[in-house]
Steps between C-alpha positions, in 0.01 A plus 500: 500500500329767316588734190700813672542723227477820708817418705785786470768274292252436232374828463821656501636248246103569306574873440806452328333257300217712407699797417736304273202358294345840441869654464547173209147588366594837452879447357317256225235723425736770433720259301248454320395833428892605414641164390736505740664170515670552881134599673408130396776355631508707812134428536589081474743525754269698754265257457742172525610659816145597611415101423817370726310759770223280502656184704525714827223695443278168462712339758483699780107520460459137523417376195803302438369295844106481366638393098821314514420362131647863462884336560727564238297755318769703313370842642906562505612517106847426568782559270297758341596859672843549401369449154189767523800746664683423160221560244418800681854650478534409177161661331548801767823575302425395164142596390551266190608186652324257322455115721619202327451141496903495683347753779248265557759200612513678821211443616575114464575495864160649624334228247673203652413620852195573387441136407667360783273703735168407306613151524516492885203721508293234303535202680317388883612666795587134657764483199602902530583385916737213358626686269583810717657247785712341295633729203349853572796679702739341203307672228439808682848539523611461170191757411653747756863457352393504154277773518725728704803474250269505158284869646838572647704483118188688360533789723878521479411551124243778548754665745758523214273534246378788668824644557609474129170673454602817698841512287332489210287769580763733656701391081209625308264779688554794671188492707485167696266608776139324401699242287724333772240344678643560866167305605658177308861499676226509840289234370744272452712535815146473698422167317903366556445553891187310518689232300750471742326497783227276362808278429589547890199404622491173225852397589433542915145258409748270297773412646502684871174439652142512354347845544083544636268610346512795708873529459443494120268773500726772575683460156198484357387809656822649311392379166152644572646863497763448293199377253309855635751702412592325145083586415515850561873606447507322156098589410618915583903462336522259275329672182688352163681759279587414138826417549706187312789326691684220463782373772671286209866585419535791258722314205666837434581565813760260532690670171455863675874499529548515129211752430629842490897558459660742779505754188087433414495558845610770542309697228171339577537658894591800368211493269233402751648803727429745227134348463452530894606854526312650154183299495443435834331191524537389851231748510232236383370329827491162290745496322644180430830322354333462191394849458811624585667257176261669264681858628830327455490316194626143662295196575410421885780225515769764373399759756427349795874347458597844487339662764598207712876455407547889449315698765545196701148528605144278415231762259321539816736680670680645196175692463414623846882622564387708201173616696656526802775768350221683352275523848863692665465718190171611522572529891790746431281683223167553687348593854257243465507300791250238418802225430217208397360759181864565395550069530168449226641782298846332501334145348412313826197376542429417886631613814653160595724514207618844523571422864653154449759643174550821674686346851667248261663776286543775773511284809246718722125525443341764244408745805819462686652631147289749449546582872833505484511671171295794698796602753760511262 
């Protein structure tokens, strides 16, 4: 049997390969160059999933058949995707995140399989046959169990993580659009399919029937361009911003209750309503909660209690309802028709936002509006 390295599955499974190391080489030389903490980790996880490529890329071109010393080679780094997904999310979001010696206990798993893998890798092929016969679908099976419910827990973090991101975005700035990171809610529903069915396929090979090789390879060819698109996607979205947050509980915001009185209340929203009217600052494109308490003369705490227990409404869209009243003023003042110039001179800064606040606040698109607005 020769080396077949030119058959379709291999070369198929070899491009995605090749593009995620120069995709990895590129997201570490530009973490490099910026110090940005996420490129590195995106880059790891690229390549850990280029390296778990390598088994059916290898496989299906023979060499497994010609070099069977290759057996239990850990090309696969189990246990360690779920917590590359995590890292990422967490630097992504928090530019400042520093790792500790406690972030490092999860990658305890990975070490022991690590081990466990080196140690069947190191010993005769004679003793990797008995071993295989007698004890291999066992251990395989508490890998496949194991691993599924420890990467499964990590994403389930990211996912709320993520989402307690978003809230605390939409809490303290006004302009969310290159700060929200739409390309991280997609990267991480992307990598929770090819958990699942990764766990499909494992628990059909575990306890159903054993799977071919052949059968095997069309998950695989799933994690190939799920690995193709996670190179380019997060090489071309996921650029770092300065940005520092934490998902850990607020301590005062369990005592918001007792912050402001219904009287303190009631002056500071009458207050901030005087500020938005005379100076205008919904104006600023990126303007933030913070900005907004140096205008006001309250601490963030104070005023984001206020805006949210007094206008009822998160700063995010507390300031665009603002923006939004002052397009339909400009659109009753002037015969200007060019809607998306009267949006930046109103404080928004893209056309996604204008679009997405002004159907949330009017209910019909910003041309059906202005449409509309025409025949009456």
């Amino acid at each position: 049997m020769e080396y077949d390295f030119l058959n379709f599955r291999s070369i198929l499974v070899f491009i995605c390969i090749l593009q995620g190391g120069v995709f990895a080489a590129l997201l570490i030389a530009r973490g490099l160059r910026q110090r940005s903490k996420a490129d590195i980790w995106l880059a790891v996880l690229i390549l850990v999933l280029c390296s778990s490529l390598i088994t059916p890329f290898i496989g299906f071109a023979n060499v497994y058949d010609k070099n069977q010393w290759l057996t239990y080679f850990p090309f696969s780094i189990a246990y360690s995707y779920g917590v590359l997904v995590w890292y990422y999310t967490i630097n992504l979001t928090d530019s400042r995140h520093r790792f500790t010696r406690r972030d490092l206990a999860l990658f305890i798993p990975t070490a022991v399989y690590l081990a466990y893998r080196f140690f069947l890798f190191s010993h005769s092929l004679e003793w990797k046959d008995w071993f295989g016969k007698n004890y291999g679908d066992i251990f395989e099976a508490v890998i496949f169990v194991t691993e599924a419910l420890w990467g499964l827990a990590l994403l389930i973090l990211s996912i709320r993580h993520y989402r307690k991101y978003r809230v605390w975005l939409n809490e303290n700035f006004s302009d969310t659009e290159k700060i929200k990171f739409d390309w991280l809610r997609n990267f991480l529903y992307v990598f929770m399919s090819v958990l699942l069915l990764g766990a499909f396929f494992d628990f059909t090979n575990s306890f159903l029937f054993r799977l071919s090789y052949i059968q095997y390879f069309y998950f695989e060819i799933v994690l190939a361009l799920a690995t193709y698109y996670l190179a380019v996607a997060g090489y071309l979205r996921s650029k770092t911003i300065e940005l520092t947050f934490s998902d850990k509980p607020d301590e005062t915001a369990q005592s918001r209750r007792s912050l402001l009185s219904d009287k303190e209340l009631e002056r500071l929203k009458e207050k901030l309503k005087i500020v938005m009217s005379q100076e205008r600052p919904y104006l600023e494109p990126a303007i933030t909660l913070t900005d907004l308490t140096r205008a006001v003369g309250v601490n963030t705490t104070i005023l984001s209690y206020a805006i949210n227990k007094g206008f009822d409404k998160n700063f995010n869209d507390f300031i665009n309802e603002y923006r939004i009243n002052e397009v339909k003023s400009k659109l009753r003042d002037t015969d200007d028709d060019t809607l998306l110039g009267i949006a930046f001179d109103c404080g928004f800064n893209s056309k996604a936002t204008f679009n997405r606040a002004f159907k949330k606040f009017m209910g019909v698109s910003p041309k059906e509006y202005q449409e509309k607005f025409a025949e009456d």
